[in-house]
N, C-alpha and C positions, 0 to 999 in steps of 0.2 A: 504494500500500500504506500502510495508517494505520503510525504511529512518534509517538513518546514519547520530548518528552528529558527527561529525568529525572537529576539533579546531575549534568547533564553530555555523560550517555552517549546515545544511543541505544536504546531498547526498541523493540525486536519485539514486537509485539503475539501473545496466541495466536490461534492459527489459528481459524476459524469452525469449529464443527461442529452437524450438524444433530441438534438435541434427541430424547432418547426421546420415544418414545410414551405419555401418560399412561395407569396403568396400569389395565384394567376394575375395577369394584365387588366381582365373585367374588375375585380378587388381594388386594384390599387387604381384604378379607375373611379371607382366610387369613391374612393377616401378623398383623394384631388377634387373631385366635384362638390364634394361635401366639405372642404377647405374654400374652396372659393366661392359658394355660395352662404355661407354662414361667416368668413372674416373678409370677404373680398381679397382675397389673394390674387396675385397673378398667377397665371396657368403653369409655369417653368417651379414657380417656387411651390405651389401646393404639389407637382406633381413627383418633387425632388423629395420633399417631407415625407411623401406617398408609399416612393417608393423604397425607403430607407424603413417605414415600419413592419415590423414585425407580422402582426395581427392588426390590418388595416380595419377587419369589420367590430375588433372592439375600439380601436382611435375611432371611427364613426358615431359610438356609442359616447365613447368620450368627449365628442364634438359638441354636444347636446347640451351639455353642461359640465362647459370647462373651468377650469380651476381659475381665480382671481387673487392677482400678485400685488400688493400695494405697492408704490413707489411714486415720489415726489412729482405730481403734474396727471397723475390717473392711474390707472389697471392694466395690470398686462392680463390678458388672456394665452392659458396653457393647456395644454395637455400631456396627459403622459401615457409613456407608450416603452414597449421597449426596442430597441434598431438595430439593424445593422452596421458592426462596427465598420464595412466594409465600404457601405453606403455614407458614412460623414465623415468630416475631417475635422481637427483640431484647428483652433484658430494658426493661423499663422503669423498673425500678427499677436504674439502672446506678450500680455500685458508684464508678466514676471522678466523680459530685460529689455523694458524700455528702458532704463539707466545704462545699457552696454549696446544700445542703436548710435550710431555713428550719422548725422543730418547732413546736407548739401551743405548748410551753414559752415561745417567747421573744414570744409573742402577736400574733407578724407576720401569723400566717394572715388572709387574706382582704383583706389590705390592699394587694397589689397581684397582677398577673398572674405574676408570682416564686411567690405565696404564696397562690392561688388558691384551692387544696386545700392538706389535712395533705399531708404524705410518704407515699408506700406503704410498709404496713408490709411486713416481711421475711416473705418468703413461710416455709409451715412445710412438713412433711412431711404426705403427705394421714393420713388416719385407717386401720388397722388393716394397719398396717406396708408398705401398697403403694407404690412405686416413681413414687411420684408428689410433687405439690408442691401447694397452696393458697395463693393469693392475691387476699386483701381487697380491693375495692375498694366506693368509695361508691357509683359508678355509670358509665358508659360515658365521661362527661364526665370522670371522673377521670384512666381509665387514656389518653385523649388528652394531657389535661394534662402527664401523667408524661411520659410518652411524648414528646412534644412539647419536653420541657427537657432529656430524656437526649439528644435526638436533635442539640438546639443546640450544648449541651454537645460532642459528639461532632467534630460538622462544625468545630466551634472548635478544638477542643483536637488530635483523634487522626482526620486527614481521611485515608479510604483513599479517595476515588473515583478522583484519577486512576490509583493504582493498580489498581482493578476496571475502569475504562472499559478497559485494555488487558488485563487479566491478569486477570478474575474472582479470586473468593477460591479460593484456594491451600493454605490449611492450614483441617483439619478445625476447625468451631467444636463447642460440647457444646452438647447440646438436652437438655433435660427435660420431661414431659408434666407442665402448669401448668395447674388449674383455677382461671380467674377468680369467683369468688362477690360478688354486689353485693348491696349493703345495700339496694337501693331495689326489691327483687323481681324483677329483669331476670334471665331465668335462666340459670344457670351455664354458661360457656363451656369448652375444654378444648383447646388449643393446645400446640405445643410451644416452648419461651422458649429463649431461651438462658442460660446459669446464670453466663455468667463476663461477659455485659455485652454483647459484641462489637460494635465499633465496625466489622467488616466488615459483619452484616445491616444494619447502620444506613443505612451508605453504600450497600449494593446497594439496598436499599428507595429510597432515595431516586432513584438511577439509573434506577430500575424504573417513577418515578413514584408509589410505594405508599406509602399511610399506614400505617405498624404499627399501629399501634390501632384500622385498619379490621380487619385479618385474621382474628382470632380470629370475628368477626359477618358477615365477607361469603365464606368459603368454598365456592367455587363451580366443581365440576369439570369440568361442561359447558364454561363459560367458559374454562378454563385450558387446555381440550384444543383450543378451536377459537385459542385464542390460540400453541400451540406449531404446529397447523397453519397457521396465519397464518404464523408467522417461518419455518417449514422451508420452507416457498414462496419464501418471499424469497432465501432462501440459492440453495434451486437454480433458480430463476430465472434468480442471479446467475452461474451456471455457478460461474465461479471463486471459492473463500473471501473473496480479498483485496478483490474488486471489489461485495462485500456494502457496504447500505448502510451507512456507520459508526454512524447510532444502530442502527438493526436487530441491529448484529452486536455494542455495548455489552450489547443486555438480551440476547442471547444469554448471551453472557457472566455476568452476571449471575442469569439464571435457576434456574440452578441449584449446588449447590455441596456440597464435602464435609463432614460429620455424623459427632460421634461423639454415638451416642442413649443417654441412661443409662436402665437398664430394671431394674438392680434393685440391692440391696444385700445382702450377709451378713455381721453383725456379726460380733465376736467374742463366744467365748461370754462370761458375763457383765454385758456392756456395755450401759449404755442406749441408745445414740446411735439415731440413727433415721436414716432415706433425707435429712432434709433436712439436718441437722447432716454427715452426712457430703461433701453435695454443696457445702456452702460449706468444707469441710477440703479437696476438691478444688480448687476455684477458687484458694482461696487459696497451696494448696502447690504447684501445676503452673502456675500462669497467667504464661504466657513473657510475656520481656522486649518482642519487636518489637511486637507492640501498642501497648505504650508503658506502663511502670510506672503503677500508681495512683497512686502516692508519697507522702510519710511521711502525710499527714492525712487522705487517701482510706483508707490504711489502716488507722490507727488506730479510725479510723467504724467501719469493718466490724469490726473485733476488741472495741470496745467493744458493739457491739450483738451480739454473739457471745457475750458473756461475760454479758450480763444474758440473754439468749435460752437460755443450760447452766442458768445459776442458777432461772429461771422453771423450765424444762424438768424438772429435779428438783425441782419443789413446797417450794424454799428461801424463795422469795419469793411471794407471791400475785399475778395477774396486773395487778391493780390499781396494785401498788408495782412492776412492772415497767412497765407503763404511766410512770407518774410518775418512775422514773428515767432513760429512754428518752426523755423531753421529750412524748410523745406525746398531755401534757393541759394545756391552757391551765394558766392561774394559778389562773382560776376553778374550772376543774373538778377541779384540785387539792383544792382547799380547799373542795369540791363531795363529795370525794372521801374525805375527812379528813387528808390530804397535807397539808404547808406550803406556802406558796403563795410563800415568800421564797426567790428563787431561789439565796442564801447557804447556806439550811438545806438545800435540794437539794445543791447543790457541798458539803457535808460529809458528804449520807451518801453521795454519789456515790465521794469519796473513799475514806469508811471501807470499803465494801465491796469496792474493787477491794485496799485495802489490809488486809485481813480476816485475822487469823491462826484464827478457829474452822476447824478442819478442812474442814468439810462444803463452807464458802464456798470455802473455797482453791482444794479440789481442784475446785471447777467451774470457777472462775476458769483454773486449768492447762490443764483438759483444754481449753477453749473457746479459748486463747491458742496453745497447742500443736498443737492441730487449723488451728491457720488460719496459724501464723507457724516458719519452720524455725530461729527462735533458739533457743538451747541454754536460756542464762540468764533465768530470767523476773524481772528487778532491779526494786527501788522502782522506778528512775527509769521504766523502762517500762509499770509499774502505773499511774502518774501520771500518764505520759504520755497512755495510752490512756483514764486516768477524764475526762483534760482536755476530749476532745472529746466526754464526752458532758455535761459541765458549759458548755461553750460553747451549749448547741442552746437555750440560755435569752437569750442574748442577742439585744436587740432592734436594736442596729445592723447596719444593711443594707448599707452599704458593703463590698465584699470585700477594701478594703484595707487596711481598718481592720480587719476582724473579722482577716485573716489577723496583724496584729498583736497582735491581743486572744490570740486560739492560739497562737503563738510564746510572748510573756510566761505565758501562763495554765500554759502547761506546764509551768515553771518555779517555780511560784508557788509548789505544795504543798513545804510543808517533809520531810524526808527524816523526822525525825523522827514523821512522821504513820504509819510504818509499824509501830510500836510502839502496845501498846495503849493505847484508847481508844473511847469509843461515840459515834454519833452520835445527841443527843437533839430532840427538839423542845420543848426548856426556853428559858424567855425570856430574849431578851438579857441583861436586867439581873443574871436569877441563873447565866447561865454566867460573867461578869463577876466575881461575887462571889467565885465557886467559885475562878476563875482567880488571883484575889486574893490569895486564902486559901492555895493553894499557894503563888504566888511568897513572899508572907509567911516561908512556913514556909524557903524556899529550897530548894524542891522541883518545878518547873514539871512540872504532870503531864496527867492525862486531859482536866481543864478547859483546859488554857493550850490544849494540841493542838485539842481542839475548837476552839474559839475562831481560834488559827490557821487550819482549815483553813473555819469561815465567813470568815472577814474577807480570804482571798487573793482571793475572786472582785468583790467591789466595789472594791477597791483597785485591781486588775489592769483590771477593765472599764472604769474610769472612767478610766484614763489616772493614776492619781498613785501609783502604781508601776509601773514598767516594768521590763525585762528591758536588758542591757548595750549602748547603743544605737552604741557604737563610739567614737572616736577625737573627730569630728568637731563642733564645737558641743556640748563634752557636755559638762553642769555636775556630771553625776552623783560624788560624791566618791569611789565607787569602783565597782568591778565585779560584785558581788555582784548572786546573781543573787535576785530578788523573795521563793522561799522563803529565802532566809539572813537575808534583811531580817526576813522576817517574823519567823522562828523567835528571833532576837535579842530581838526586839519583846514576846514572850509571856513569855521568859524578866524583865522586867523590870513594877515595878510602873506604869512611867510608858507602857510601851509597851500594859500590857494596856487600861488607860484606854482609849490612844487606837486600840487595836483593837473596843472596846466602843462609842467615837466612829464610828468606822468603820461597823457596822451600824447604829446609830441614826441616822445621818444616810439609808443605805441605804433603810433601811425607810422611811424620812421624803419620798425620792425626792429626796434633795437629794447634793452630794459632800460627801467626808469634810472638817469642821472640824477643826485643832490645837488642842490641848488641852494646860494643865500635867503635872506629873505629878501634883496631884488631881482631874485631870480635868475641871477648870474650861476651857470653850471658852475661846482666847485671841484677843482683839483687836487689831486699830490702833488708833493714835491718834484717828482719826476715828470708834471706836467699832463699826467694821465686824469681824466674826468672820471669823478668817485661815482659808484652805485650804490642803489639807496638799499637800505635792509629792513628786516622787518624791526633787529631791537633798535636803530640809527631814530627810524619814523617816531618808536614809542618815545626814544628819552627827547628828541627835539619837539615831539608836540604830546607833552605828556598831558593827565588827565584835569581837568580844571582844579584850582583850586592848591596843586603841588609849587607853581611856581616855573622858572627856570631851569633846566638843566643844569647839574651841578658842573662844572668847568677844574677839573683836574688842579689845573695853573695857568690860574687867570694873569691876564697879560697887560689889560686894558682896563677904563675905568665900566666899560660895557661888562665885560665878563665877571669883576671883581663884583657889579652890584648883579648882578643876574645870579650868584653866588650867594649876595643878601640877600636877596628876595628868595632864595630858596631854601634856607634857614629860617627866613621868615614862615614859608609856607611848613614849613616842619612843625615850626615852634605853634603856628592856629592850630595843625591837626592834632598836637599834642595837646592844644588846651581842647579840644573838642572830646579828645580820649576821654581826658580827666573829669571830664563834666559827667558823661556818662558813668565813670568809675564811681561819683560823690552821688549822682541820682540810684545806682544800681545798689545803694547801702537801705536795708533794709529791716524795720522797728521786731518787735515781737508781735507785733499785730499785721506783720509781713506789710505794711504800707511802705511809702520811703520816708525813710529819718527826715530828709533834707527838706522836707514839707510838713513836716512836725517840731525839728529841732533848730533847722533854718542855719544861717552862718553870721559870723559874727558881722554889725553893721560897719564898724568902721574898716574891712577888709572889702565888704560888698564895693562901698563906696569907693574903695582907692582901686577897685578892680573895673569896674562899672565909667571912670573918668578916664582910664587907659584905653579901654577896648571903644567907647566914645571916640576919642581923641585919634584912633587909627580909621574908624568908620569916617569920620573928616576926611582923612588924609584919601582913602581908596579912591571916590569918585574924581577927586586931583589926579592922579596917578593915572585912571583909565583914561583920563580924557587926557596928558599930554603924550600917553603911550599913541589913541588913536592920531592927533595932532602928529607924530611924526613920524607912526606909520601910513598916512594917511594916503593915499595913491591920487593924483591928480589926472583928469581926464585928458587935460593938455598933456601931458608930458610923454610922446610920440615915442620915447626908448624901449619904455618898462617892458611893455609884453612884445619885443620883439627881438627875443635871446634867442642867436645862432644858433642851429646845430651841428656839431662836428661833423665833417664827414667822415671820421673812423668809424668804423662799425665796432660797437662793442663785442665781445665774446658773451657765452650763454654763463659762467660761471657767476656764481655770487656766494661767496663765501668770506666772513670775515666783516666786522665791522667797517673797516675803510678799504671798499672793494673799487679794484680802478676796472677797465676794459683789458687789462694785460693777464686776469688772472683767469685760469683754465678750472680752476675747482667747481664745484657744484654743487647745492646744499640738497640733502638727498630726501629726496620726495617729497620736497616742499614740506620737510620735518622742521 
């Protein structure tokens, strides 16, 4: 008797049973007609459902009174049935590694078998409200390809076979009737997919011997009937279940399995949503844990292509600029396009829109995030989050251990601040610079500083010379802040906007970010070589408000020498602020605080109380001759228009004072 041990245990395998009968052409004829005249199907899609079921004449019976699915915007209608594994395919576009898809955006395509083909786009809802899906593809080579990475993907990460070699699949997967359309005039196929991924057909395909990406083109009943007469021979041959051959009685197992078919939908009244907008609010809201989580960056993928796919869907966006947010067009075709082709300028309107207060954006943004995710609160940090991964699809490093670094920090990068208004323009460096200028000037960091912030997080964070808090270990970082505090610091200040303006101009130039004064003068070594910036260089020159100045080794000048007191000074407040807390955290026998029961002596209150006064005078002086002289004047034609070397920097950055001479590398943007 076959047995399975499995952590441990023992499994019984299930018992052999001898397959139905495939069912005649008049059957599977009536299920199709009884699909399209009770959900209005099209004739290809109900007839593909049709003939993927098992026992057409009880899905008939099913039809009658089908199952009702909640999900945000109406009902799905279902039924269940069970199918031929042979008859559907898994998605090919499986939601589980949309984090390791490669976009036109980051211009890897075709440069290796990873990157073959684009990504499949997200299938839609078919046209005039049927119960169906569409999905693009370039040509038959494509949906292999796909197909083919989902499939790696799957056997890697979420492996059911030896659980199907003993136990076939167990719990119902969702089919939907999916028409393939190819661009290359190959004509339109019409399969049933599965909608939530399922790494069970994956596994049975493969047990089965079967290409998914043959199925939808070799459908063939004859074949499938003399193949189930094949294996029921074997079984009773074999007299007894147990004594079947063990693969014979594996694709038994396999062959067939349980189906829940989505056949239709009823909105709410009102509502735009459509059959396909609601089948991905399904996946996302019911998609059980044993499978195995997508987890946080799988699903952020999906929720960010959710949320450009509501905004497209309500004609907020043209499909074009949905295209080019989604990464879905080279650089070229960007700029082909009349898009930016600067994948900075992208990562800011990527931001502004997930961070969007006009109404119309919001509520798409809602409903698209609320449809797919059962959180309450929809917070910046989650806006951010989700814009992260679709400002990633730009990047051109290939490593997954690096890029899942790049993700980690990049989420982090956008300043909280960025949720506040602001627009995202395709104004040139120099004059958002200016703009940004001209506010802190004023001591007002406004629309300009935030733009500027949210271009300059994506080259900072991708190139490795800001990172995100890398822990305990080897870490020079001066403190824990995370990449947007750095930033947001950085904008508020006129030495920081320079060197956020440094920042894209070296970007755009395809070189890393050079340090600069605070006039913006690139700064050098001794040997004349132009410094790079680092992640601890960024933290101690624009440290967190409130510390003061960088401390200066051996100060030289009367600039340095008070930049030094002022940072003594900022020591000596955060110390009296400790102490305050220490003298409030003193606690009575009646657990209140002493310090509001026993109080402190008056004539110390008093001579403390005339000091911290007497410095509250002095600060507002102090800010306003700091702005007074760093103050930027709009006449003065120099400022923002600092050379660029024409040396090409090297890719290395290691080392606090990194020039273009040095080959090292800091490894993995650790």
């Amino acid at each position: 008797m076959e047995s399975s041990s499995i952590a441990g245990e023992t499994v019984l395998p299930r018992p052999v049973e001898a397959l139905p009968v495939l069912a005649l052409s008049p059957a599977v004829r009536k299920l199709a007609d009884k699909l399209i005249e009770n959900f209005t199907m099209g004739e290809p899609a109900a007839l593909a459902l049709a003939q993927a079921v098992v026992d057409p004449s009880g899905a008939r019976r099913a039809v009658e009174s089908p199952e009702r699915l909640r999900v945000p915007g109406g009902v799905i209608l279902a039924i269940r049935s069970d199918v031929w594994a042979r008859n559907i395919i898994p998605d090919p576009r499986n939601p589980r590694i949309g984090p390791s898809r490669r976009h036109p955006a980051s211009n890897l395509i075709g440069t290796g078998e990873s990157t073959r083909f684009r990504p499949l786009p997200e299938s839609i809802a078919a046209p005039g409200r049927r119960p169906e899906l569409v999905q693009r593809l370039a040509n038959q080579e494509h949906l292999a390809w796909a197909a083919q990475l989902a499939k790696e993907y799957v056997l890697d990460h979420n492996d059911w076979r030896e659980s199907l070699r003993h136990q076939g699949v167990m719990t119902e997967v969702w089919l939907a009737a999916t028409t393939f359309q190819h661009d290359d005039g190959t004509a339109a196929v019409t399969v049933p997919v599965t909608v939530e991924g399922s790494s069970r057909v994956t596994c049975a395909h493969d047990l089965l011997d079967l290409r998914s990406a043959d199925v939808p083109y070799i459908r063939d009943a004859a074949k499938l009937r003399a193949h189930i007469r094949k294996l029921n021979e074997a079984i009773a041959t074999a007299g007894d279940p147990a004594q079947v051959d063990p693969k014979d009685a594996v694709t038994v197992r396999c062959e067939r399995l349980p189906a829940l078919l989505l056949v239709g939908f009823e909105p709410h009244d009102g509502t735009t949503a459509d059959f396909g907008v609601a089948v991905k609010s399904l996946v996302a809201l019911r998609h059980v844990d044993y499978p195995k989580p997508w987890g946080e960056a799988a699903e952020n993928e999906a929720l960010a292509d959710a949320v450009v796919d509501e905004i497209e869907r309500r004609k907020l966006i043209t499909p074009a600029k949905a295209d080019w947010l989604r990464g879905a067009l080279t650089p070229d075709q960007a700029k082909a396009a009349g898009f930016n082709d600067d994948p900075s300028v992208r990562a800011a309107a990527i931001v502004r829109l997930f961070a969007e207060r006009d109404q119309s954006i919001h509520a798409a943004v809602r409903i698209a995030i609320t449809g797919q995710s059962t959180r309450k609160n929809i917070t910046t940090k989650l806006l951010l989050d989700v814009a992260s991964s679709l400002v990633m699809r730009s990047v051109s490093e290939d490593d997954s251990r690096k890029r899942e670094r790049m993700r980690k920090y990049l989420k982090s990068a956008f300043p909280g601040e960025l949720a506040k208004d602001w627009e995202a323009t395709f104004r040139a460096t120099g004059d958002l610079a200016q703009a940004a200028l001209e506010e802190v000037a004023k001591g007002e960091p406004g629309v300009a500083t935030r733009e500027l912030a949210a271009r300059s997080a994506y080259p900072l964070v991708i190139s490795g010379q800001l990172t995100g808090d890398r822990g305990s270990k080897n870490n020079d970082q001066p403190d824990r802040r995370h990449p947007g505090e750095v930033i947001d610091r950085m904008r508020s200040t006129t030495h920081g906007v320079h060197q956020l303006k440094q920042t894209l101009l070296d970007s755009a130039a395809g070189r890393r970010t050079r340090k600069v004064d605070d006039t913006g003068q690139v700064l050098q070594n001794d040997d004349g070589r132009d410094i790079l910036v680092t992640d601890a260089d960024l933290r101690r020159t624009f440290p967190p408000a409130g510390e003061g100045p960088s401390l200066t080794p051996a100060p030289r000048n009367a600039a340095e020498i008070l930049g030094n007191a002022l940072h003594d000074l900022a020591t000596s407040i955060q110390a009296v602020e400790g102490a305050v807390k220490v003298v409030e955290a003193v606690r009575g026998d009646d657990g209140t605080r002493a310090i509001d029961s026993l109080g402190a002596d008056r004539a110390d209150c008093e001579a403390w109380r005339n000091v911290l006064q007497d410095i509250l005078f002095k600060l507002p002086v102090w800010q306003q001759r700091s702005i007074q002289r760093h103050g930027i004047s709009t006449e003065d034609p120099d400022i923002l228009n600092v050379g660029l070397d024409d040396e090409e920097l090297d890719d290395g950055f290691d080392g606090d004072q990194q020039t273009d001479e040095d080959d090292s590398s800091e490894e993995d943007l650790a």
